[in-house]
N, C-alpha and C positions, 0 to 999 in steps of 0.2 A: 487376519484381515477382516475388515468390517464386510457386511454385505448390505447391497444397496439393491433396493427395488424402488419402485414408482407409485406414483397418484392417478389420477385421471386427469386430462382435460391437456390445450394448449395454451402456448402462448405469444400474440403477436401483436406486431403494431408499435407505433415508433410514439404517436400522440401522447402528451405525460398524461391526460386523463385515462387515457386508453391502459398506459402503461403503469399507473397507482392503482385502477380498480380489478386489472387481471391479477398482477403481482398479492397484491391484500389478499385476493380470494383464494389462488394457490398457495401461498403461505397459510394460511386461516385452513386450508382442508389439508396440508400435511399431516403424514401419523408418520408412526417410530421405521418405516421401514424403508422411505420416499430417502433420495439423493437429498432434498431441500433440510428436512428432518437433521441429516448426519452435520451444515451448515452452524454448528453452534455461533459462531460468531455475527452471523446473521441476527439468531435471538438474541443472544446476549446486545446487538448494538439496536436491538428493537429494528430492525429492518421495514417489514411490513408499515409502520407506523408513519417513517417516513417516509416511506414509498407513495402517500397519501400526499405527499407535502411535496417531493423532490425523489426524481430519479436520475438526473445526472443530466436529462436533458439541454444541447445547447453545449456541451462541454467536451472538450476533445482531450484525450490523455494521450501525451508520446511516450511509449516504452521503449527506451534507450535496452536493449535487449539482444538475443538469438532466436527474435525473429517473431511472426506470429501467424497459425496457421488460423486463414479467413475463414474454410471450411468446416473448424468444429461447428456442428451442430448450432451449441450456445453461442457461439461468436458471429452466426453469420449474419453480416450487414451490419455486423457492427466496426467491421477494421476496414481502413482508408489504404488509400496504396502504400504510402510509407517508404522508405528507401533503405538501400541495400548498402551497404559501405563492408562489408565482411570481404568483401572478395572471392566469395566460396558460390560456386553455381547457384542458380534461382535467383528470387526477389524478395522485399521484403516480409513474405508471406512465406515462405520457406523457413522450417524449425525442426531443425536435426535432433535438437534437444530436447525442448519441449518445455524448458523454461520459462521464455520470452511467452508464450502459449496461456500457461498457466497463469502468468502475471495479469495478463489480458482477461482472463475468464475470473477471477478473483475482484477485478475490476468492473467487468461489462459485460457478468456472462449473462443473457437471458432467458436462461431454462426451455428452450427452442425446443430441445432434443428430445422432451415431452416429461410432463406432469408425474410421470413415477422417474425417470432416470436423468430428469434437465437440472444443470447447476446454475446458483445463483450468483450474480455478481452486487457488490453492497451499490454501484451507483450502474444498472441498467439501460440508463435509458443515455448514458456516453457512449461516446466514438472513440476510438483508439487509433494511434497513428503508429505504425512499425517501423522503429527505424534499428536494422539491423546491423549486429557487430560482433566483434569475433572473427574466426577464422584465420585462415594462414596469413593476412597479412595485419593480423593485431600487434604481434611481439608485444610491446610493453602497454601497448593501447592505448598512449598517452594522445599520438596523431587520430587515430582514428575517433576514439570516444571525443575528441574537440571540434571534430570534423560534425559528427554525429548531435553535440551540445546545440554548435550553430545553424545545423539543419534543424535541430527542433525549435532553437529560437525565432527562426524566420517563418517559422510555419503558426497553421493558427492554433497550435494547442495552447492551453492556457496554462497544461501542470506537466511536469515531465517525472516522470518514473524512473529511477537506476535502480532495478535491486539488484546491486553486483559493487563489487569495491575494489580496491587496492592495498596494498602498504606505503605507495611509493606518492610522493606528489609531483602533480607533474605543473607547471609555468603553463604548456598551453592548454591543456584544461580548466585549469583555474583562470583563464583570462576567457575562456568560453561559457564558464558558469557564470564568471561577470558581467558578459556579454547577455545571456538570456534573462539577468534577472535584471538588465537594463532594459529587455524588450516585455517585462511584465509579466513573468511565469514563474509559478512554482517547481520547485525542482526537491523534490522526494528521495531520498536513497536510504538502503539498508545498512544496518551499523556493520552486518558483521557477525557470525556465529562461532567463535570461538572467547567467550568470554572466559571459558574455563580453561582454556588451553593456552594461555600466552595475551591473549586480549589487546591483536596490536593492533592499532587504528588506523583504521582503512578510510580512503579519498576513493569517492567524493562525497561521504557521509560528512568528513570533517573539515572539509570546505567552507570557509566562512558562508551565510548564504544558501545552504543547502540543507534543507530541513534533515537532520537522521533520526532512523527512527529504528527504537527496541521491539522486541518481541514479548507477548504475554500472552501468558496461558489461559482455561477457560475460568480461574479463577482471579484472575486479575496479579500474578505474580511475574517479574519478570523471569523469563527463561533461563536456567542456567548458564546456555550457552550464550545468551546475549552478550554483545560487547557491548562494555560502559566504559563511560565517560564522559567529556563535559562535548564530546561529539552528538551527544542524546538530546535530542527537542522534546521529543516525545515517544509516545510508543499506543501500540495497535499488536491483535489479536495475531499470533505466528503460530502457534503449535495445535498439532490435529486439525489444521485445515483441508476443507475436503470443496473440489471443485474441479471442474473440466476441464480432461486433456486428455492429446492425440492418444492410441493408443486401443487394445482390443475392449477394455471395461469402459472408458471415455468417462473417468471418474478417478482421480487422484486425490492419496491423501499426504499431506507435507507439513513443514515442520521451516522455519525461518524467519530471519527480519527480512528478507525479499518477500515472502508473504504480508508483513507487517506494513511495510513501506507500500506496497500494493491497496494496500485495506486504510492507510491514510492519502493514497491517493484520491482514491475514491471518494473518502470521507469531505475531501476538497470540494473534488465536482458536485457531491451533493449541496453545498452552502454557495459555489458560485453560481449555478444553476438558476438558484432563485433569489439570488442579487448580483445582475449579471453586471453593475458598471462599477462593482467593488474592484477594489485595486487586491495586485497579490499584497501586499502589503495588509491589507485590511481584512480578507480569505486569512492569512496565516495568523493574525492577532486574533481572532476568532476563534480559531482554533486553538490558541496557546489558552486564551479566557476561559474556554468551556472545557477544558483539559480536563482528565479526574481527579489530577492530582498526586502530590506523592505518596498521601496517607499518613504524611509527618508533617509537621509545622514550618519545614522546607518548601519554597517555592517554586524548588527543582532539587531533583539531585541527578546522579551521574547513571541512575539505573534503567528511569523511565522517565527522564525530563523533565517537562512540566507535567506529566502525567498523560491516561490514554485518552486519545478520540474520540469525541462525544458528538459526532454530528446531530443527532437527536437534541441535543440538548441548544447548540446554534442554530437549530432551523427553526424551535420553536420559541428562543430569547436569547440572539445574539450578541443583545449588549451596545453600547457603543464601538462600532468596528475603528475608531481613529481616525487618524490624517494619514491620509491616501499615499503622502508618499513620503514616510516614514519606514524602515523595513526594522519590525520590533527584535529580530534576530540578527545576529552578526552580519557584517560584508555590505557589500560585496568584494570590499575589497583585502584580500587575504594578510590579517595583521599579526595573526599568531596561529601555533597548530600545539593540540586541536584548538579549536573555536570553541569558546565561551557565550554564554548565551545571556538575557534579559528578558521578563517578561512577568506572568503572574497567572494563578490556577485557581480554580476551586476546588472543593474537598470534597465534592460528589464521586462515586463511581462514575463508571464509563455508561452504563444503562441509565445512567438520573434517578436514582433512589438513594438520598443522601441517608448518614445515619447509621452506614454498613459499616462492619468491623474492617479495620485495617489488617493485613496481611502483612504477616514479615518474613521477609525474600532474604535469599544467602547473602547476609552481608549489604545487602542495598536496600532498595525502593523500591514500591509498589502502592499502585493507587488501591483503594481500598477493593472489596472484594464486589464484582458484579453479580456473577450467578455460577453456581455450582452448577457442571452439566457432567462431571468427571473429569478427571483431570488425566491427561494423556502421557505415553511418554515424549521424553526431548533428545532428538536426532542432530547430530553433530553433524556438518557437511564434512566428513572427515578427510573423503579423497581430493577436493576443492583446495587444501589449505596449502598447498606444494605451491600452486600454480597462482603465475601471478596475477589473474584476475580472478577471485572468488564468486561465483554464481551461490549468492546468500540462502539456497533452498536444499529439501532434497524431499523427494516425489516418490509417492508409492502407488502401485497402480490397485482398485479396489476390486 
């Protein structure tokens, strides 16, 4: 296990000024031994840089989840009340697991817990809505995750989060995913970590409409375990990530596209933040534009999409974001499975250093390489795979 110690100094205050010159100065005085430090994904998506530019502020994330505790540390005042649909005692601040938690702090952690031991989230200065699911009355989860769809549709988030999937497709789910992205929200989910094991494609990743998203390592290769296929939009940093949650150390380190799906959520809130009357339509072309890329003369392939998320690279020349209401990915309305996609990348890394050598992944895709920070290993959610709704993660405590 890694060992984690701290910096000096605090962090508070909701103001994006307030929030880009603490955020710069704690990152800028990190050394090798600080919770922030162990964050590669942070440096590697140049973090600090746009924290100058965009913290998330103004942006509400719904994590369609198992829950989210308000009280971490890092989390607090950052989660909305959010609703309970599980069935299982508490609210939707209640996380047995610790999941739903980590997806949150991945998201909007704000290093609260102090300067040597606080973790980071890539978009800060967001609110998170809890809307919790699971428990004894999930069975297939088809009713309840649709129940759960349309509660985050009616609400004000603008992106919703699933890192959790299926095998199975369910009719009222997919008329709920319809349903939100008729109310203008992005909707994020995890592919899937058994690429190596069977690689069977899981909803609501493969939902027309629903951005999925792979996992990649600190070198920019897709994850073994990632599941591919033409389910993949994109993909975003999974393996060795290290961030806040419940627990005696209150510092986990994981391995997932629930992480990944997390880490492009955020990457959203950063870009609509500071174009708030952009349509989702326009937020998600932006993102597909400023992709890294597959590292091949491909415009996509099945591994990592159009390539990884470069909010750094959208917030400082987004390009023409298009016609508002246009959606440059499949759907909404569900015409085949999996969903095939449309769109177009650049051949930059994910950091914006064009020029870098491309990397070649088992059999697939990979955007070129960002930054060597060491490369970890990759954790199989092994005991998830029985059960028929996969929690795309698994968590080690530091």
């Amino acid at each position: 296990m890694r060992s984690v110690r701290a910096v000096r100094g605090t962090w508070a205050g909701t103001a994006v000024a307030v929030l880009s010159a603490l955020l710069v100065a704690v990152a800028s005085s990190a050394h090798a031994e600080t919770v922030r430090s162990h964050q590669w994904h942070l440096d590697a998506m140049h973090a600090d840089e746009m924290w100058e530019t965009s913290t998330g502020v103004g942006i509400t994330v719904a994590i369609i989840d198992t829950g989210v505790n308000a009280n971490l540390p890092d989390l607090q005042g950052q989660v909305l009340d959010g609703k309970n649909f599980s069935g299982e005692p508490g609210d939707a601040h209640t996380d047995a697991d610790g999941h739903g938690t980590g997806m949150a702090a991945l998201i909007a952690g704000t290093g609260k817990r102090g300067s040597d031991t606080g973790a980071y989230g890539l978009a800060p200065g967001a609110k998170i809505l809890p809307i919790r699911v699971g428990g004894k009355y999930f069975k297939d989860g088809s009713e309840i995750m649709a129940a759960a769809l349309r509660y985050a549709a009616d609400s004000d988030a603008r992106i919703i989060n699933i890192s959790r999937g299926s095998p199975g497709r369910s009719e009222d789910e997919e008329r709920a995913i319809a349903y939100a992205l008729s109310k203008g929200k992005i909707i994020f989910a995890s592919v899937g970590n058994t690429g190596d094991k069977g690689n069977a494609v899981e909803y609501p990743s493969a939902t027309p409409g629903v951005i999925g998203v792979a996992a990649l390592n600190q070198e920019g290769v897709t994850a073994k375990w990632s599941q591919h296929g033409p389910q993949v939009d994109l993909a975003a940093p999974g393996v060795d990530m290290v961030a806040a949650c419940p627990g005696r150390t209150g510092t986990c380190q994981s391995d997932g596209t629930s992480d990944a799906s997390a880490v492009a959520s955020a990457s959203a809130a950063l870009i609509w933040s500071v174009h708030p009357t952009w349509t989702a339509n326009q937020v998600t072309r932006v993102l597909i534009n400023t992709a890294g890329g597959t590292g091949t003369a491909e415009k996509r392939n099945d591994y990592v999409g159009y390539g990884a998320v470069r909010p750094r690279i959208a917030l400082k020349d987004p390009g023409d974001p298009g016609p508002a209401d246009v959606n440059p990915l499949p759907g909404p309305a569900p015409a085949q499975s999996p969903k095939s996609g449309d769109g177009q990348d650049t051949a930059d890394n994910l950091s914006g250093n064009s020029g870098t050598e491309a990397s070649v992944n088992n059999g697939g895709g990979t955007p070129t390489k960002w930054i060597a920070l060491g490369a970890g290993a990759a954790v199989v959610v092994g005991a998830a795979i029985a059960t028929p709704i996969v929690l795309n993660r698994r968590r080690k405590g530091l």
